[in-house]
MARLOVO-589383 format. One record per residue (C-alpha): residue in one letter; x, y, z; residue number from 1. Coordinates in nm, 3 decimals, m for minus. Example, Ala and Ser with C-alpha at 12.3 -4.5 7.8 and 13.67 -1.06 7.14 Angstrom:
2
[rec A,[1.230,m0.450,0.780],1]
[rec S,[1.367,m0.106,0.714],2]
***
This chain:
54
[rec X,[3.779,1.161,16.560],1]
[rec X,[3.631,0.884,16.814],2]
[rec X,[3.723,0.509,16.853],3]
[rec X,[3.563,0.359,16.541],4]
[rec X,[3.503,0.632,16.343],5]
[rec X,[3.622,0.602,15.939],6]
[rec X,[3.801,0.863,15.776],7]
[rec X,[3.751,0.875,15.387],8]
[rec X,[3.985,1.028,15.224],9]
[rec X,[3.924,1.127,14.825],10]
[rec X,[4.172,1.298,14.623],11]
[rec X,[4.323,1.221,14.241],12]
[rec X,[4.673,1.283,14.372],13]
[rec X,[4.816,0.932,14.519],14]
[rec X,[5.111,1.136,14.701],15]
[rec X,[4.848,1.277,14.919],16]
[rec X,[4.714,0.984,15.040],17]
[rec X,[5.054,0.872,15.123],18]
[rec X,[5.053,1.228,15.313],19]
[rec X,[4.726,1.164,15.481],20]
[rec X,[4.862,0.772,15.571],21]
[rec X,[5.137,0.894,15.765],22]
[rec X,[4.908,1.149,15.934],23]
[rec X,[4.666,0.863,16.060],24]
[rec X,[4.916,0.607,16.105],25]
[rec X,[4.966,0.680,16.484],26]
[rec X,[4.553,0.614,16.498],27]
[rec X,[4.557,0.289,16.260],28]
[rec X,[4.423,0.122,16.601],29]
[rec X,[4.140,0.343,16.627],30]
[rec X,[3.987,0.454,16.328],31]
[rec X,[3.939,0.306,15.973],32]
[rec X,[4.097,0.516,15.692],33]
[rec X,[3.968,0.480,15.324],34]
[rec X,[4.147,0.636,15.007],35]
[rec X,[3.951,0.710,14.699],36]
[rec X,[4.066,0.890,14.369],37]
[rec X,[3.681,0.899,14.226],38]
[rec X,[3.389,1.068,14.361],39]
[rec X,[3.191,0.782,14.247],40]
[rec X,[3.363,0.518,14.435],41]
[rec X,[3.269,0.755,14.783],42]
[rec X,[2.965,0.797,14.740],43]
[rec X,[2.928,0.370,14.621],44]
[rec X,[3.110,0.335,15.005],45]
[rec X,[2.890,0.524,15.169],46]
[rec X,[2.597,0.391,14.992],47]
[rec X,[2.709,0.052,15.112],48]
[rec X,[2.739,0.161,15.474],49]
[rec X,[2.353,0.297,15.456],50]
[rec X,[2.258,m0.043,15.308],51]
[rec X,[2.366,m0.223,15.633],52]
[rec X,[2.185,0.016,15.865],53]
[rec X,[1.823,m0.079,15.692],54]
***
């Protein structure tokens, strides 16, 4: 991971994201973490990231 970089993080179980937010907690400063449960909201993120590059 670099300075800036976001982490997406997609899975149906909510204890793993609360896993995965104590991971990256010692980074909060650096990186951007997003949690997901559906595929579909992912891929509408990372849709919206590729509309602000055009």
């Amino acid at each position: 991971m670099r300075k800036g970089d976001t982490v997406v993080v997609l899975d149906g179980d909510v204890l793993v994201h609360d896993m995965w937010k104590s991971r990256f907690s010692e980074h909060s400063s650096e990186v951007s973490v997003r949690y997901f449960t559906q595929g579909l909201d992912v891929v509408d993120f990372i849709t919206s990231l590729n509309k602000g590059k055009e």
